[in-house]
C-alpha positions as CSV (number, residue, x, y, z in Angstrom):
1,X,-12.1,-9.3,-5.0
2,X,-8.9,-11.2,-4.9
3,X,-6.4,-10.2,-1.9
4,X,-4.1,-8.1,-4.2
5,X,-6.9,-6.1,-5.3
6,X,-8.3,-6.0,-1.5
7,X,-5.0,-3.8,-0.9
8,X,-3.8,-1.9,-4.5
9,X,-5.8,1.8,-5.4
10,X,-5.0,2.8,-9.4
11,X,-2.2,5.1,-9.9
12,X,-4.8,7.3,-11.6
13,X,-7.6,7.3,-8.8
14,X,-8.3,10.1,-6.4
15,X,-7.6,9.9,-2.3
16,X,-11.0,8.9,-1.4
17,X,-10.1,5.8,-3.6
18,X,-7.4,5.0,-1.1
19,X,-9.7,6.4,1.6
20,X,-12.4,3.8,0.8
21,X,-9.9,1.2,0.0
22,X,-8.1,1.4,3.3
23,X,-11.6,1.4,5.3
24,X,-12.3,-1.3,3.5
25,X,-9.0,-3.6,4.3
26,X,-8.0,-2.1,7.8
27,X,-4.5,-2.4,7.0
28,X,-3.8,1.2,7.2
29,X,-2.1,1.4,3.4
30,X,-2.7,0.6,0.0
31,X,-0.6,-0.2,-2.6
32,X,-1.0,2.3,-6.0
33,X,-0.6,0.2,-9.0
34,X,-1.5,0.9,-13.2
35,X,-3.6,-1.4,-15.1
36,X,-0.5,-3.7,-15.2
37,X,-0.5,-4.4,-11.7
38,X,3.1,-2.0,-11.7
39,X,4.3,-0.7,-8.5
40,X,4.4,2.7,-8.2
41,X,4.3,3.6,-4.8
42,X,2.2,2.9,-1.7
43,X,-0.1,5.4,0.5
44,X,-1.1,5.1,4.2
45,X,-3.6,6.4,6.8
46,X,-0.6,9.1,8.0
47,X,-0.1,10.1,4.2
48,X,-3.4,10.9,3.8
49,X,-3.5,13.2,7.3
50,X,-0.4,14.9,5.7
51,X,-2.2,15.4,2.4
52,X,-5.0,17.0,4.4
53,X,-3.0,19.2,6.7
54,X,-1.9,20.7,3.8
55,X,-4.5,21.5,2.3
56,X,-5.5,19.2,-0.4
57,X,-8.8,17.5,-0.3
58,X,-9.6,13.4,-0.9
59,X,-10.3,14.4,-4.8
60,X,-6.6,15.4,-5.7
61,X,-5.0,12.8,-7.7
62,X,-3.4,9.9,-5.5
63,X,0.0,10.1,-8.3
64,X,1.0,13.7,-6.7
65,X,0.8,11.7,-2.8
66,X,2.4,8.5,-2.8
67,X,5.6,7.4,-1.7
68,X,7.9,6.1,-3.9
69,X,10.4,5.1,-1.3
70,X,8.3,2.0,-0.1
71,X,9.7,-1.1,1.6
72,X,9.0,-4.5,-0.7
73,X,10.4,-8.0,-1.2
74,X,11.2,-10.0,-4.1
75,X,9.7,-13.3,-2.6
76,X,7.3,-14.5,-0.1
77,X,9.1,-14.4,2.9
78,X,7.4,-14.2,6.4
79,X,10.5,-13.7,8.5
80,X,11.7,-10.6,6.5
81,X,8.4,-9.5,6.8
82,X,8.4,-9.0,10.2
83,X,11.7,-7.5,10.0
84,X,10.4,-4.5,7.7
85,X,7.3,-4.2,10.3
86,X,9.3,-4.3,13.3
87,X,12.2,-1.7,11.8
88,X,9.9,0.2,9.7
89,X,5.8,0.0,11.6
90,X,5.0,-0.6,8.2
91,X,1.8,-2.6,7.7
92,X,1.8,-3.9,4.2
93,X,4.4,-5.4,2.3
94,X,3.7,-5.6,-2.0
95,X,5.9,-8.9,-3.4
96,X,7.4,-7.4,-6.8
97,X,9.3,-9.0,-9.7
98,X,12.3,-7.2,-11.3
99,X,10.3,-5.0,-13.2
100,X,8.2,-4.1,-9.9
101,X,5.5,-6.1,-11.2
102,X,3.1,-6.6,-7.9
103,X,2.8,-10.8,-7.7
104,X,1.6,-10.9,-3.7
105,X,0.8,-8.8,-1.1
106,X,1.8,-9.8,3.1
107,X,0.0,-7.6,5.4
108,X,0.2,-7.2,8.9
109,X,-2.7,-9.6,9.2
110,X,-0.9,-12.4,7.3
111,X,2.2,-12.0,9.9
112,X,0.2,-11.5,13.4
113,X,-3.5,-13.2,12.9
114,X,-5.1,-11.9,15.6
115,X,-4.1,-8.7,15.0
């Protein structure tokens, strides 16, 4: 498992795919992405608890929950990193191209190590 598939859940997967996924990473989020590795939104821990107050369970489709009003970064950049964490307690970051192609991933990990 490469680290960008360590952290991104198919567009067309179910919550427990993003349930298992964040378990698996403890980075509290996962980024959904199609076969193409396209951005299309990301989903946390606090989505999820949403999604299950209101009544949907972890086999509803993970399209109808994400948000699509996620913080990313062109390039690599730690410093603006910790900006977005800092000003948004975000604690994943997807690097996209222009097209919103997913080329890196910095999570909270990368920025604080012993974290």
């Amino acid at each position: 498992m490469t680290s960008i598939e360590k952290y991104t859940v198919s567009i067309d997967g179910i919550i427990k795919d993003a349930v298992e996924l964040i378990n698996k990473n403890k980075s509290r989020c996962v980024v959904a992405v199609n076969e193409n590795y396209k951005v299309f939104g990301v989903i946390s821990e606090g989505d999820i608890l949403r999604i299950l107050i209101d009544g949907k369970n972890i086999y509803s489709p993970i399209r109808n929950s994400i948000n699509i009003n996620f913080k990313y970064l062109n390039i690599y950049d730690k410093k603006k990193s910790l900006n977005l964490v800092r000003n948004y307690g975000i604690t994943l970051i997807p690097i996209v191209n222009e097209n919103l192609i997913l080329k890196d991933i910095i999570s909270i990990h990368d920025l604080i190590p012993e974290f």
